[in-house]
C-alpha positions as CSV (number, residue, x, y, z in Angstrom):
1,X,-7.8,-24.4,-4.3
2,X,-8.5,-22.4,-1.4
3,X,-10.2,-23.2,2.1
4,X,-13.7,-24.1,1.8
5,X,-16.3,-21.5,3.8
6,X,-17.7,-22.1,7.4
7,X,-21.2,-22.9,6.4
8,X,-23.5,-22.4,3.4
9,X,-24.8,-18.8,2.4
10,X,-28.3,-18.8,3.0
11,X,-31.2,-19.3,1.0
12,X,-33.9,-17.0,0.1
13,X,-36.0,-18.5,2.6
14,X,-33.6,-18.6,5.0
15,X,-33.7,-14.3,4.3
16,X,-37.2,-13.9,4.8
17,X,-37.5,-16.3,8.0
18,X,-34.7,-14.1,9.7
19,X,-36.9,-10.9,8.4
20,X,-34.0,-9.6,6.3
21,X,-34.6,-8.6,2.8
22,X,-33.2,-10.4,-0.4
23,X,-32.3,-8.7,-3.5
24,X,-33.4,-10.6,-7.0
25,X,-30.4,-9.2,-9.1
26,X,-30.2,-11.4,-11.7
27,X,-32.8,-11.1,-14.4
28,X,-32.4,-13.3,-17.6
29,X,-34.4,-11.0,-20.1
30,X,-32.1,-8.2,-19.6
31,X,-29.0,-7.0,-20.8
32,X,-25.8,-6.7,-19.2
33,X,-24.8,-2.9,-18.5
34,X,-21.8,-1.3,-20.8
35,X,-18.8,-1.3,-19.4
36,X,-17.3,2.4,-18.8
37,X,-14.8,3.2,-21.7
38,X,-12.2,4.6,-19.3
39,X,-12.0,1.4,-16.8
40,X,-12.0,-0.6,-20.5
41,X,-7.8,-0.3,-19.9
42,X,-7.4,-1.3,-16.2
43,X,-5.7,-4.4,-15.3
44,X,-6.1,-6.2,-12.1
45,X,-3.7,-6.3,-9.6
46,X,-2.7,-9.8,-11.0
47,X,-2.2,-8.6,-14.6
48,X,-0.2,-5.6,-13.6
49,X,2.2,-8.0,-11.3
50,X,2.8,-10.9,-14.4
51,X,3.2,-7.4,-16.5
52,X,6.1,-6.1,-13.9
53,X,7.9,-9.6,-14.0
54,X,6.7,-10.2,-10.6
55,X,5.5,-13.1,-8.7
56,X,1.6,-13.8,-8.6
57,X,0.3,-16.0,-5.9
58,X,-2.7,-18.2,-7.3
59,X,-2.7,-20.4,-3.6
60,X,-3.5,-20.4,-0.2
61,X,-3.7,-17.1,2.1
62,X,-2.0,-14.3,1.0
63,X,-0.8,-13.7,4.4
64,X,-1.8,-12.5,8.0
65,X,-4.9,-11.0,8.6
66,X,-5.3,-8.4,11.3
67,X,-8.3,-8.3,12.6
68,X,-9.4,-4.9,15.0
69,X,-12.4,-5.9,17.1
70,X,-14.0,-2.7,17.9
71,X,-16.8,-2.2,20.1
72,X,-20.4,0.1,19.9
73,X,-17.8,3.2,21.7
74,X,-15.6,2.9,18.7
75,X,-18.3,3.1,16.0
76,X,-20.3,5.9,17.2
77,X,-16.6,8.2,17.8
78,X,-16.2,7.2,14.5
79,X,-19.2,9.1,12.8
């Protein structure tokens, strides 16, 4: 069921108020891209756990979350 999110994502509008620029992906008179053939055999993480016998969580978290606040100094040592 899952935790519901913090606030609404925002509208087109809401995009170009804030001067930020908003994709149109979906486009109903096209096609769908293939599929590559050699990712046609890849399970998900899910599949490949029921596959092994294991357990498969379908609720809540799935456990702690670090998080590592950096600052500006960390992200321009990092390039």
């Amino acid at each position: 069921m899952g935790v519901a999110p913090p606030h609404r994502p925002p509208t087109a509008g809401e995009y170009a108020e804030a001067g930020l620029p908003w994709f149109d992906y979906y486009d109903a008179d096209r096609a769908a891209l293939a599929g590559a053939e050699k990712l046609a055999g890849l399970d998900s993480v899910a599949e490949r756990r029921v596959k092994e016998g294991r357990v498969v969580r379908t609720e809540g978290p799935l456990g702690p979350v670090v998080v590592q606040p950096l600052s500006p100094d960390d992200l321009l040592r990092a390039n």
